[in-house]
One Martini backbone bead per residue (centre of mass of N, CA, C, O) as a GRO file, in nm:
protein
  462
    1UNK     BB    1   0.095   0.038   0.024
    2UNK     BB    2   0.094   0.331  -0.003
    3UNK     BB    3   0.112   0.634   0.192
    4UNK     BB    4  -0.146   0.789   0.056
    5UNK     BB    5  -0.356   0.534   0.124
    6UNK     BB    6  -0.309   0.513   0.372
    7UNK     BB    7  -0.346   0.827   0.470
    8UNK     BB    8  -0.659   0.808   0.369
    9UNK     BB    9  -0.774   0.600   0.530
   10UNK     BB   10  -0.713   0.746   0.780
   11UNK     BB   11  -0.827   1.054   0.753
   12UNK     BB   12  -1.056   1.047   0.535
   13UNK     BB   13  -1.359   0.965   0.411
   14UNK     BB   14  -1.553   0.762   0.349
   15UNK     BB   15  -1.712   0.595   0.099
   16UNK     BB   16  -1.949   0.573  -0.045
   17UNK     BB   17  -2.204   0.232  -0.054
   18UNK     BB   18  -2.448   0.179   0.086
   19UNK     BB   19  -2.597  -0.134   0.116
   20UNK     BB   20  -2.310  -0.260   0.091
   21UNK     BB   21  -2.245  -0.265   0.393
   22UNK     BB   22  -2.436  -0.456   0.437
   23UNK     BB   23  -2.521  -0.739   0.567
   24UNK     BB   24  -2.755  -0.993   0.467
   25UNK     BB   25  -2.809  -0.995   0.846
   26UNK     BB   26  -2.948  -0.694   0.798
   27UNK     BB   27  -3.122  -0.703   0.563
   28UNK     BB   28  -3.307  -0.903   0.719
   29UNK     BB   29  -3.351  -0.736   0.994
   30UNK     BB   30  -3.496  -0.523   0.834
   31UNK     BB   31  -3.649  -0.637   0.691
   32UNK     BB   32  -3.857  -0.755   0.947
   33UNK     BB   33  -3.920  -0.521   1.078
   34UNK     BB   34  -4.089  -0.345   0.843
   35UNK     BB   35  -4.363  -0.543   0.925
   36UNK     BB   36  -4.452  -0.348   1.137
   37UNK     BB   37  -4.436  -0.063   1.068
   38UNK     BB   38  -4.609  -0.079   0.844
   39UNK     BB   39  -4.877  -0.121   1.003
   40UNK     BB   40  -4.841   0.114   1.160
   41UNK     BB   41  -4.899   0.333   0.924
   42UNK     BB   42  -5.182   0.216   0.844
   43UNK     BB   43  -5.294   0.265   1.192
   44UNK     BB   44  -5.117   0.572   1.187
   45UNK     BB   45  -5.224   0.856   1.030
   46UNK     BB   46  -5.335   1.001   1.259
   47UNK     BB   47  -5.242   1.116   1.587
   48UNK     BB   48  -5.503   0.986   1.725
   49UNK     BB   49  -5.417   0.664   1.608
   50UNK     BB   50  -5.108   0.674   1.687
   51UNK     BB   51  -5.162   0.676   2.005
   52UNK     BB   52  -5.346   0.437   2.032
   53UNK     BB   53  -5.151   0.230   1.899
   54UNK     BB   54  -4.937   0.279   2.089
   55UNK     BB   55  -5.093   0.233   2.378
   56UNK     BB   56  -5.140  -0.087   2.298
   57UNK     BB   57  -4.870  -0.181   2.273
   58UNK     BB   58  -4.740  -0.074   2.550
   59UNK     BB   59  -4.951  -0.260   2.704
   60UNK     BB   60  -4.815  -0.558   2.606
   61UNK     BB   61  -4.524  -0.438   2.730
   62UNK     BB   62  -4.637  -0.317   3.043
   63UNK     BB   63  -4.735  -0.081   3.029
   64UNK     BB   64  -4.859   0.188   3.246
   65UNK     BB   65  -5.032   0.436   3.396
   66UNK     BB   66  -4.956   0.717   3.528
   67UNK     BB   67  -4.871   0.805   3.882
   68UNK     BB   68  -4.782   1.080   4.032
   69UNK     BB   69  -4.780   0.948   4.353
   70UNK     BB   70  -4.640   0.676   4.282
   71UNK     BB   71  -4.387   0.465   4.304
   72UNK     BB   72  -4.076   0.398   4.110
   73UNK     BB   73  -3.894   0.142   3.990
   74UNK     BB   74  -3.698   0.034   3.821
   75UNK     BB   75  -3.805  -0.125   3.541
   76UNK     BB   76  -4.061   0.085   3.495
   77UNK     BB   77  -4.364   0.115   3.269
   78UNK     BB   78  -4.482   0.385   3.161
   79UNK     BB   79  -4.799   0.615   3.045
   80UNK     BB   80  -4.857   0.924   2.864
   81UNK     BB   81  -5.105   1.153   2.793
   82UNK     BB   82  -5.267   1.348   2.553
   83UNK     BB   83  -5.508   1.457   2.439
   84UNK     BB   84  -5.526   1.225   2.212
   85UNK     BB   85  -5.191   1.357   2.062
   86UNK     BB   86  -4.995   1.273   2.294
   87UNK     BB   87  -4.718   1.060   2.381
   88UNK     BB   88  -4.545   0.886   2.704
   89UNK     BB   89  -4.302   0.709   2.746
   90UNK     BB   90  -4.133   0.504   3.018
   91UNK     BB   91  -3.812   0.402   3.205
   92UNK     BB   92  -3.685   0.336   3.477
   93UNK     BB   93  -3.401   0.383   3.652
   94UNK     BB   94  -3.156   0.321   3.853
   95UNK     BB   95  -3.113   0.686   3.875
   96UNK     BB   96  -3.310   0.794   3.745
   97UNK     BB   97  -3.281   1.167   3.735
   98UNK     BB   98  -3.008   1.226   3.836
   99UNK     BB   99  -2.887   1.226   3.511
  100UNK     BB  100  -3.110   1.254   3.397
  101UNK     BB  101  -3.268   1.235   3.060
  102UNK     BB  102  -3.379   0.989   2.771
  103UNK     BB  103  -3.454   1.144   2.492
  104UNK     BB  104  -3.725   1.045   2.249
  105UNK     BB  105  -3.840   1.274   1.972
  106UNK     BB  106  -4.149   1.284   1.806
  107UNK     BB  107  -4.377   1.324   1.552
  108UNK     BB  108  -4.772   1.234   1.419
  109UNK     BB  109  -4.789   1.451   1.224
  110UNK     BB  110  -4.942   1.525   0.890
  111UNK     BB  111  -5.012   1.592   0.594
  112UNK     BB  112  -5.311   1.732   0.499
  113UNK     BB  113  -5.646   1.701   0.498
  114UNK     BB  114  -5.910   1.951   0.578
  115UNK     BB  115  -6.214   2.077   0.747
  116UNK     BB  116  -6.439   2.324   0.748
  117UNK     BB  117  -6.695   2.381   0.958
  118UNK     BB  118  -6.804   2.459   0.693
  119UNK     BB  119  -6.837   2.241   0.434
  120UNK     BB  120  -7.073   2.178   0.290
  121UNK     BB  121  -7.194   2.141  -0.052
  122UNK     BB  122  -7.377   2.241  -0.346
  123UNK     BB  123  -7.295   2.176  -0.725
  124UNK     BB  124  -7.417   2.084  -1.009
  125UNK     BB  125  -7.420   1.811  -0.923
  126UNK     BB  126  -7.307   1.826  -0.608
  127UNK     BB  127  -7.143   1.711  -0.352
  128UNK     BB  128  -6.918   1.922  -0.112
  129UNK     BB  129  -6.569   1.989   0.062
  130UNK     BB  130  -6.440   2.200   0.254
  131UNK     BB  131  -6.112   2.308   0.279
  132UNK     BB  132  -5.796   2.293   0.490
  133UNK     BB  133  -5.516   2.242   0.495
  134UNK     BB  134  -5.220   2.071   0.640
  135UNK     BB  135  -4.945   2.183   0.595
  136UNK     BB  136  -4.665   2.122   0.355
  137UNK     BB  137  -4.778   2.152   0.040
  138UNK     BB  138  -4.858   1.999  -0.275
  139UNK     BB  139  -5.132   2.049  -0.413
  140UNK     BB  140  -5.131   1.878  -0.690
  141UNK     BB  141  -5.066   1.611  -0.492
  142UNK     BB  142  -5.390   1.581  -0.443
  143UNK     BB  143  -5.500   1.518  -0.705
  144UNK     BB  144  -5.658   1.242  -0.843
  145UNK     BB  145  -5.653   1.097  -0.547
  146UNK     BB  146  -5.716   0.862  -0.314
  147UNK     BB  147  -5.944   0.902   0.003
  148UNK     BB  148  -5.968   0.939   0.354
  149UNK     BB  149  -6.133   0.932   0.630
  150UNK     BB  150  -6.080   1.085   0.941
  151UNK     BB  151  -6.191   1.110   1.307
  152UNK     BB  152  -6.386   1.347   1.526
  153UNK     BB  153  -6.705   1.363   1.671
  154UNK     BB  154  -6.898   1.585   1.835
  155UNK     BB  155  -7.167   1.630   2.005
  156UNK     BB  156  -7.389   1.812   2.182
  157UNK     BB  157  -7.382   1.597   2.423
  158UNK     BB  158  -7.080   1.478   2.411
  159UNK     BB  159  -7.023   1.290   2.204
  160UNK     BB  160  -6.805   1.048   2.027
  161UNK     BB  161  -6.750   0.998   1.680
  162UNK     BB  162  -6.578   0.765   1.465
  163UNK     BB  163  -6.400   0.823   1.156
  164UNK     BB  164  -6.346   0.527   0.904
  165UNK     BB  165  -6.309   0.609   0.562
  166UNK     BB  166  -6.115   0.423   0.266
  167UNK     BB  167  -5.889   0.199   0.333
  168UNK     BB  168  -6.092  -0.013   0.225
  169UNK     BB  169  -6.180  -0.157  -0.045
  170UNK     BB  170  -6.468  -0.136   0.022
  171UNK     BB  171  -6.481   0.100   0.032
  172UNK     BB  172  -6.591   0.436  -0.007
  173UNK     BB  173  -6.436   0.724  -0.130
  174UNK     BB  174  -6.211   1.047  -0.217
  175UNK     BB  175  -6.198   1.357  -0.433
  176UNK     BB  176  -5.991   1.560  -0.564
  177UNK     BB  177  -6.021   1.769  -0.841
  178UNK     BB  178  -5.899   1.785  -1.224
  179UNK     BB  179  -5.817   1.894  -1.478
  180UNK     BB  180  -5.809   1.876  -1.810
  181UNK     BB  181  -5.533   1.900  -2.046
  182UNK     BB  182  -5.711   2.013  -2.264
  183UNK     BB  183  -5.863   2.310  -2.068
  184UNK     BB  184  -5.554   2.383  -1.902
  185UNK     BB  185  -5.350   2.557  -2.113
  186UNK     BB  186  -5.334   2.827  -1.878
  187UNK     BB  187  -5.326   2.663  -1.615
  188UNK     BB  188  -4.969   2.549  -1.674
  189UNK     BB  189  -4.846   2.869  -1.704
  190UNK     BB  190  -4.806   2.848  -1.431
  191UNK     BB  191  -4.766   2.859  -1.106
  192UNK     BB  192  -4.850   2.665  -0.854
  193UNK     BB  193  -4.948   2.874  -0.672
  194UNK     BB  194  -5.180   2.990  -0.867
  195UNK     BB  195  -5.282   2.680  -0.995
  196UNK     BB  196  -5.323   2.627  -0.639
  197UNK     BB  197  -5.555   2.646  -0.442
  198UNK     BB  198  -5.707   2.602  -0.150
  199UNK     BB  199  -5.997   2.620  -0.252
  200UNK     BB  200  -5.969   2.399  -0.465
  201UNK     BB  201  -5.996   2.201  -0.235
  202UNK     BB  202  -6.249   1.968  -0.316
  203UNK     BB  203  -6.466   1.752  -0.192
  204UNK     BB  204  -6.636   1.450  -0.343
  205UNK     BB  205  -6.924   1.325  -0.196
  206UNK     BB  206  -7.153   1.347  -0.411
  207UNK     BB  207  -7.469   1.277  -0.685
  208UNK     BB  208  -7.721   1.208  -0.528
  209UNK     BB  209  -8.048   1.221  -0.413
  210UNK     BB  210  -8.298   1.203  -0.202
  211UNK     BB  211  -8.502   1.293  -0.425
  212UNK     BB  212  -8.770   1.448  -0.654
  213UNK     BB  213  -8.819   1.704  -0.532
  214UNK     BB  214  -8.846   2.067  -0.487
  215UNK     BB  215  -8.584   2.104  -0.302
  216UNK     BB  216  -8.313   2.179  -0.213
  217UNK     BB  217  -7.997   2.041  -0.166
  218UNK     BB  218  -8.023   1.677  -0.209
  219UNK     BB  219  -7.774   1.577  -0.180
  220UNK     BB  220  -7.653   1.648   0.071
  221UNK     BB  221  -7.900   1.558   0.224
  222UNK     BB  222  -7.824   1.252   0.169
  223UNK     BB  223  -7.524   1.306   0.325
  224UNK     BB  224  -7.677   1.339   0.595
  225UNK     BB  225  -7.830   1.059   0.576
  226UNK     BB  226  -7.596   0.885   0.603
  227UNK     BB  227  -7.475   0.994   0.843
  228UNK     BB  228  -7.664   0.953   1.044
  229UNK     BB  229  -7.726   0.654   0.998
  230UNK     BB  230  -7.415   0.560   1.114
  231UNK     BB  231  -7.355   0.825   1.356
  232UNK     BB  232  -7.563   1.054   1.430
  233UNK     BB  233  -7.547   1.307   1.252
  234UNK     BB  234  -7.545   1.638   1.224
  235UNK     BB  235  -7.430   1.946   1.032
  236UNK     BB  236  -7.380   2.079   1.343
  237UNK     BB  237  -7.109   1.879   1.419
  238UNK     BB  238  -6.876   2.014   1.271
  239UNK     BB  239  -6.813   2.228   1.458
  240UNK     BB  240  -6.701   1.946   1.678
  241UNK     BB  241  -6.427   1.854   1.434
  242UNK     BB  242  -6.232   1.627   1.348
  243UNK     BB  243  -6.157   1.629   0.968
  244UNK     BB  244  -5.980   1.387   0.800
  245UNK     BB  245  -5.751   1.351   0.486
  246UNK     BB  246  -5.639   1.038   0.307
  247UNK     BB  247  -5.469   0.843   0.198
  248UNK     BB  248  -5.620   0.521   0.031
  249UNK     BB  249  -5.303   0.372   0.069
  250UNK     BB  250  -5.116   0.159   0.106
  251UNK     BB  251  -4.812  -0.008   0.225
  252UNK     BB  252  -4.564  -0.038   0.042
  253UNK     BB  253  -4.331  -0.163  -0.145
  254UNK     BB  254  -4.023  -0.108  -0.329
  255UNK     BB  255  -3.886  -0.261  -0.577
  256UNK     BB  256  -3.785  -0.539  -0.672
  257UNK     BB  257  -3.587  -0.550  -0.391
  258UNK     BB  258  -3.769  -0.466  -0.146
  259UNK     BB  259  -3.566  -0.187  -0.009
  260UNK     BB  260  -3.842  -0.022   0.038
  261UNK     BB  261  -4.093   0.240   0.143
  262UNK     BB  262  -4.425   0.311   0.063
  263UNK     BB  263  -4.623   0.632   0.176
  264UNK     BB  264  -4.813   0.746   0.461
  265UNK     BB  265  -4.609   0.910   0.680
  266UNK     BB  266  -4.314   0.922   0.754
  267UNK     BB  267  -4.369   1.221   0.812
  268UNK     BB  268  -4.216   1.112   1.139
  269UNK     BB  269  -4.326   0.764   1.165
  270UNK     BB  270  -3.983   0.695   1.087
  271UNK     BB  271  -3.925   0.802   1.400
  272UNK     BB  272  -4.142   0.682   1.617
  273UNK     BB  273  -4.118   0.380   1.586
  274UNK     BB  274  -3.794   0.331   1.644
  275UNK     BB  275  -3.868   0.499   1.958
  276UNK     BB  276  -4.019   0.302   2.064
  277UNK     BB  277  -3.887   0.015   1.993
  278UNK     BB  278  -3.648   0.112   2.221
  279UNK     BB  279  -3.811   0.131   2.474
  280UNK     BB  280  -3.940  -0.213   2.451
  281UNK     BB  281  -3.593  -0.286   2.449
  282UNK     BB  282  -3.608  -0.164   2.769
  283UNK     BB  283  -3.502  -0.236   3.110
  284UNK     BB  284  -3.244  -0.118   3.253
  285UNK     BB  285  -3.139   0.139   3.298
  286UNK     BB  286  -2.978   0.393   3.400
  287UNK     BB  287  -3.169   0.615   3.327
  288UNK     BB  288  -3.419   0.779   3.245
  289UNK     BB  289  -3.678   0.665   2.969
  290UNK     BB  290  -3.782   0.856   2.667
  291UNK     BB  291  -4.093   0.881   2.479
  292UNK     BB  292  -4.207   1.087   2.257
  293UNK     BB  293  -4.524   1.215   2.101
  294UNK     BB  294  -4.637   1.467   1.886
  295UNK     BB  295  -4.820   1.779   1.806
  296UNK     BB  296  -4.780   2.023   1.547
  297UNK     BB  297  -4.518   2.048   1.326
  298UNK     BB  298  -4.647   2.135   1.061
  299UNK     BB  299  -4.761   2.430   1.225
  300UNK     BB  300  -4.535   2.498   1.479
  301UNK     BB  301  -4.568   2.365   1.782
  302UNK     BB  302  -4.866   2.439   1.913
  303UNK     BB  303  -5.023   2.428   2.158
  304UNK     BB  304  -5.124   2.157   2.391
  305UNK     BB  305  -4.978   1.926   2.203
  306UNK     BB  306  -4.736   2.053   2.146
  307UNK     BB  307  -4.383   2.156   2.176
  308UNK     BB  308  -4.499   2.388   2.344
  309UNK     BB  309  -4.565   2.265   2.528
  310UNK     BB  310  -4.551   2.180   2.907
  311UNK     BB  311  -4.625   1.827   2.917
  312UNK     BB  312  -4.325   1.717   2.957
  313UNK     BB  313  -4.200   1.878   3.132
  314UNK     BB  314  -4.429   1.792   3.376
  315UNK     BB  315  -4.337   1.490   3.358
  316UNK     BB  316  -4.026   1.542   3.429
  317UNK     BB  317  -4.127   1.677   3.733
  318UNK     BB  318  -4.246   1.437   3.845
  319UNK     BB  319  -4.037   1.249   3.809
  320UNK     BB  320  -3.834   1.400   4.003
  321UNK     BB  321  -3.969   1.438   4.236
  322UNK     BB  322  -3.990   1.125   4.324
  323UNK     BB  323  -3.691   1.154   4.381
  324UNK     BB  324  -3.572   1.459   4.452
  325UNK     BB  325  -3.575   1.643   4.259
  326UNK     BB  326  -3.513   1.912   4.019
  327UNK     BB  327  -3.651   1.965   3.715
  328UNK     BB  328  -3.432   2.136   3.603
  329UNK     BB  329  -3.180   1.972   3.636
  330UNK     BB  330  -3.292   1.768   3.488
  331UNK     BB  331  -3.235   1.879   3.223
  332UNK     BB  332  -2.976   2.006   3.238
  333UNK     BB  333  -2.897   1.652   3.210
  334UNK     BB  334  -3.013   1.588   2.922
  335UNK     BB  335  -3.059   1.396   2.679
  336UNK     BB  336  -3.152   1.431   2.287
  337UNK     BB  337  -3.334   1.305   2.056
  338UNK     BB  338  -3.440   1.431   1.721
  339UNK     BB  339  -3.720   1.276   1.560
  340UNK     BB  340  -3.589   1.354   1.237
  341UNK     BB  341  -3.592   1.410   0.924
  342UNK     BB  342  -3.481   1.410   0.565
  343UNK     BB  343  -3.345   1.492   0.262
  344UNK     BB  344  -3.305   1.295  -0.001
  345UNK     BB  345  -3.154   1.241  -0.246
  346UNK     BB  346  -3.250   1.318  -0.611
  347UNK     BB  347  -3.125   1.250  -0.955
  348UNK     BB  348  -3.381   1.435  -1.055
  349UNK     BB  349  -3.299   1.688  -0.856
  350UNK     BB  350  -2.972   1.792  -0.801
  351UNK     BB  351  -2.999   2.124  -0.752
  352UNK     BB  352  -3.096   2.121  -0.462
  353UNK     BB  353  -2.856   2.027  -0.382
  354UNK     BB  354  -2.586   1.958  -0.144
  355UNK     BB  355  -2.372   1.660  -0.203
  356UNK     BB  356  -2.181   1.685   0.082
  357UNK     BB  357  -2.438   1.784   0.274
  358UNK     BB  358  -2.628   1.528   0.234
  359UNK     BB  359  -2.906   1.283   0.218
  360UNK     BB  360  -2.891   0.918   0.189
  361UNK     BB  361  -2.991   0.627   0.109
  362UNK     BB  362  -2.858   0.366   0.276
  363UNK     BB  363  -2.650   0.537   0.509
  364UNK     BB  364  -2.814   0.596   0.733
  365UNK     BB  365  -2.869   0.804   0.970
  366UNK     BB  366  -2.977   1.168   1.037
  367UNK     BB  367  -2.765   1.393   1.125
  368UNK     BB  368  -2.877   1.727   1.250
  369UNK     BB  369  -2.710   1.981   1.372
  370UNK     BB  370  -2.903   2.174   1.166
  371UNK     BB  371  -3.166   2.388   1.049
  372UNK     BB  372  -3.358   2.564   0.966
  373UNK     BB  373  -3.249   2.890   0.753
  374UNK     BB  374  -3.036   3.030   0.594
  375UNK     BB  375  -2.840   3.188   0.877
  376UNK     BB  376  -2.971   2.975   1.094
  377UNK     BB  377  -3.289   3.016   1.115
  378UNK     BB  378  -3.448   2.884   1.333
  379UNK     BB  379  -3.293   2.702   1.555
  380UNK     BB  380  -3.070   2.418   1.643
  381UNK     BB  381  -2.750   2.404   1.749
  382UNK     BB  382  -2.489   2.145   1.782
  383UNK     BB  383  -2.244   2.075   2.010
  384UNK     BB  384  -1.966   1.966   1.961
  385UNK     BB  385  -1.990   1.792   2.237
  386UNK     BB  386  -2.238   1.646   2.180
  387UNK     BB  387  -2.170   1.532   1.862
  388UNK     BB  388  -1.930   1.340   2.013
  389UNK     BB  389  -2.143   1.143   2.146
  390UNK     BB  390  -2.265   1.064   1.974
  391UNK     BB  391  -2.072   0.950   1.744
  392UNK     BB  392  -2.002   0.725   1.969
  393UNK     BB  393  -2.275   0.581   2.004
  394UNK     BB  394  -2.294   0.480   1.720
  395UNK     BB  395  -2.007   0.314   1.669
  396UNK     BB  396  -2.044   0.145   1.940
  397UNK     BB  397  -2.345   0.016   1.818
  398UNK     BB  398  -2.346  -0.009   1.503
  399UNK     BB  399  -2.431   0.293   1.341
  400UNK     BB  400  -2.526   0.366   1.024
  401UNK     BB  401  -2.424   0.706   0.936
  402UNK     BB  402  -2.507   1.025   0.857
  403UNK     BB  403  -2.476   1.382   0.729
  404UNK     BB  404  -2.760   1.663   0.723
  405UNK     BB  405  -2.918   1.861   0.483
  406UNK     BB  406  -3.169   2.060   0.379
  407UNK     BB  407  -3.024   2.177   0.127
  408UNK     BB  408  -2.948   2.426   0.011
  409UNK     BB  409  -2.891   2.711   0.179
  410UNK     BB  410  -3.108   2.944  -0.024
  411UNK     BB  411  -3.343   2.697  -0.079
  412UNK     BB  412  -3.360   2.568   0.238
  413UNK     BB  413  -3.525   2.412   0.467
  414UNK     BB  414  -3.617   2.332   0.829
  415UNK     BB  415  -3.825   2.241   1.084
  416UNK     BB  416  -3.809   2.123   1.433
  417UNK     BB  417  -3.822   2.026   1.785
  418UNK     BB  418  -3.546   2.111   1.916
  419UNK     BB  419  -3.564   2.359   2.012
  420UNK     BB  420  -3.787   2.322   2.232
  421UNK     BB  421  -3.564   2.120   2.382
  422UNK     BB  422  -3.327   2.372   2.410
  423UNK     BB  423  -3.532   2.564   2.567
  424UNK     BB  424  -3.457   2.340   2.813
  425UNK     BB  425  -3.154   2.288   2.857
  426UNK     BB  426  -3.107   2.008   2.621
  427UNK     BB  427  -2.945   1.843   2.506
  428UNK     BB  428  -2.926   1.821   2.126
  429UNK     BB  429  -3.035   1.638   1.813
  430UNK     BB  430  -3.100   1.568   1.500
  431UNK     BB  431  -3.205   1.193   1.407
  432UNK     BB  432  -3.304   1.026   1.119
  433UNK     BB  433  -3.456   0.969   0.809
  434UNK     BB  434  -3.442   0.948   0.489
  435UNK     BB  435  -3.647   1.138   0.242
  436UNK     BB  436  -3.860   1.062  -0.038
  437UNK     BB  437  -4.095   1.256  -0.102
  438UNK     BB  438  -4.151   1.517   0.110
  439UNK     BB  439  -4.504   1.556   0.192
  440UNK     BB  440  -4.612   1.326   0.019
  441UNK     BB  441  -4.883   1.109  -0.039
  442UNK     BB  442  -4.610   0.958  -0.118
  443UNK     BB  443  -4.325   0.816   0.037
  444UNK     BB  444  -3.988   0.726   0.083
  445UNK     BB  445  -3.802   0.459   0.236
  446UNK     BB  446  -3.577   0.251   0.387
  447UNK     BB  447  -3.485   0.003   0.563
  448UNK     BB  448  -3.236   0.027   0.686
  449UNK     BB  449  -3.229   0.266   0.808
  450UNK     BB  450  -3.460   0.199   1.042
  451UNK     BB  451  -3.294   0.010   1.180
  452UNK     BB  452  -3.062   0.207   1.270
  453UNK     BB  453  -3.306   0.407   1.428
  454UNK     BB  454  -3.336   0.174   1.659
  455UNK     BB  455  -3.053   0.162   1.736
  456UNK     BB  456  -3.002   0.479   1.814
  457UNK     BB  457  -3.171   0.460   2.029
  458UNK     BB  458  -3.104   0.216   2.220
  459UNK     BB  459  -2.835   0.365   2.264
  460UNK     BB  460  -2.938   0.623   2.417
  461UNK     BB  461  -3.077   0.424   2.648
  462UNK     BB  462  -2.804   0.224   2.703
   0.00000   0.00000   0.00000
């Protein structure tokens, strides 16, 4: 071996190799992993859903619902709910709270299309639902596919009904509709910002009357016959409803090689189970142990489910207190993976990235050291000490990972909840996995990165 050949072994970064790096017996233990994930996905469209999913899993696992009260021992696992839209796992540590608390923090919230307090009208022989979308999408990539209902109305009475249609092929769907490209040749030259308003989004849900009789919006009255009849519902019920609307479609694999996994809701979904799954392989910790799952980040992590409620901190402060610590300390003590995605090179549109510094599919979980946009505005950046352990805790567990920005300096960026997390003197890093077509209503990650993040959480577990 030549002189410089030895010395840029030692010295410079080793080349990318992607899936090659993996042993048979990790891709093999990766495709099997993603055999639940694929299940959770399915199960856990929206926040309400997810939360749902989750605490059935955790009780599974022995997982019991918190009791402020309780005093509890070394690897004892308990449960705590927020208005069933995010939720607390934790497993009690060998030294409690006195070295502070190991956090892995991911959304459960995605991108989709929200239903406007009075939606429902009819026009020309239809009646349709007036939508406000929910988190930042490209409109267009919404029309003209399969969509499902989820969600929950309150009546009067404060009666709660949960609605889920159109997941199963066998119910009826809905969707939004968009013009045939014979008449659309005015707007094709717009901008797509131009091209698609939010007004545009209405759901198509119904085309025949109630009857034949001379009274008006008998379509619509139809749609309030079924939805009565099913649920018990009228139009004023609306007012008091969470009604998401989500793709229609199942998570497939992706690929000949079916190396890959595609769905709705992998951004953050593809980080919070395994975060979860690393605290369910959590017996007996150093410290106590915890997997946070919020809402509301694709909006801000505004509100008392997101990640700037104080929801997470008193849950830290009350364990602190059963210890005799003070909560304050114990956070500044505590250490942090925010489990969130970033975006995977794609060589369809190479001019976005800057390729030295982005992350790519199959090369392993991706550390952002920072997110925010242009100056690093609006971000937490982690500092070289902290990013030292990090790359420790990776290496000794055998956790094939990679660094990555979200796209060019001034064209890219995006927020994260890390930010909320190091606002409580938390040291910090976004870590999670490389997501392609991210935001979109079908959108592609690796199996074998989810398996890396699932060692991820575990190594800063244990």
């Amino acid at each position: 071996m030549s002189n410089a050949k030895e010395l840029k072994e030692k010295l410079m970064m080793k080349e990318r190799r992607g899936a090659a790096d993996y042993s048979a017996e990790v891709l093999k233990e990766a495709d099997a992993y993603c055999e639940g994930y694929k299940r959770f996905l399915d199960h856990a469209r929206t926040e309400r859903e997810a939360v749902a999913t989750v605490r059935k899993m955790a009780q599974e696992k022995g997982f019991v619902e918190f009791d402020p009260d309780h005093r509890y021992q070394p690897g004892d696992r308990v449960y705590i709910v927020n208005r069933e839209k995010a939720i607390g796992l934790a497993v009690i540590g060998k030294n409690g709270t006195a070295d502070g608390v190991r956090l892995a923090i991911a959304h459960i919230d995605s991108p989709r299309i929200d239903l406007k307090p009075n939606p429902l009208y009819e026009s020309n022989g239809m009646a349709l639902f007036k939508t406000h979308y929910y988190g930042g999408i490209k409109k267009y990539q919404w029309t003209a596919i399969p969509l499902a209902l989820h969600g929950r109305v309150v009546k009067l009475d404060g009666t709660a009904v949960d609605i889920h249609i159109g997941d199963d092929p066998k119910d009826e769907c809905f969707l939004i509709t968009d013009l045939l490209p014979h008449l659309d040749k005015e707007r094709v030259t717009q901008t797509m910002g131009k091209a698609f308003t939010g007004e545009d989004l209405n759901i198509l849900i119904g085309s025949r009357p109630y009857d034949d009789s001379d009274e008006k919006d008998l379509i619509a009255l139809n749609v309030m016959r079924i939805l009565n009849e099913r649920y018990g519902i009228e139009e004023d019920d609306f007012l008091s409803a969470e009604l998401n609307f989500c793709p229609a479609y199942p998570t497939r694999d992706v690929g000949f090689d079916r190396s890959m996994i595609g769905g709705y809701g992998h951004d953050d979904k593809c980080c919070a189970y395994p975060s979860v799954t690393a605290i369910f392989d959590t017996e007996l910790p150093e410290s106590t142990c915890i997997t946070y799952l919020t809402d509301k980040e694709e909006t801000g992590s505004d509100g008392n489910t997101g990640m700037q409620s104080d929801f997470l901190r008193y849950f830290i402060y009350d364990l602190a207190k059963a210890d005799g610590n003070e909560g304050y300390r114990v956070l500044s003590r505590s250490k942090c993976l925010s489990a969130d995605v970033n975006a995977a090179f794609d060589p369809t549109f190479s001019s976005a990235y800057e390729q030295k510094n982005c992350s790519y599919i199959n090369e392993g979980v991706v550390i952002s050291k920072y997110t925010g946009h242009g100056g690093k505005y609006d971000t937490s950046d982690a500092s070289a000490e902290f990013m030292g352990e990090i790359r420790f805790m990776l290496e000794k567990n055998g956790v094939k990972w990679q660094i990555g920005e979200l796209g060019k300096v001034d064209i890219g960026g995006g927020g994260t909840i890390a930010k909320y997390v190091a606002n409580m003197n938390v040291d910090v890093v976004d870590l999670g996995v490389a997501v392609l077509c991210m935001h979109a209503p079908f959108e592609v990650i690796s199996k074998a990165d989810m398996l890396m993040a699932h060692k991820a959480f575990y190594g800063l577990f244990n």
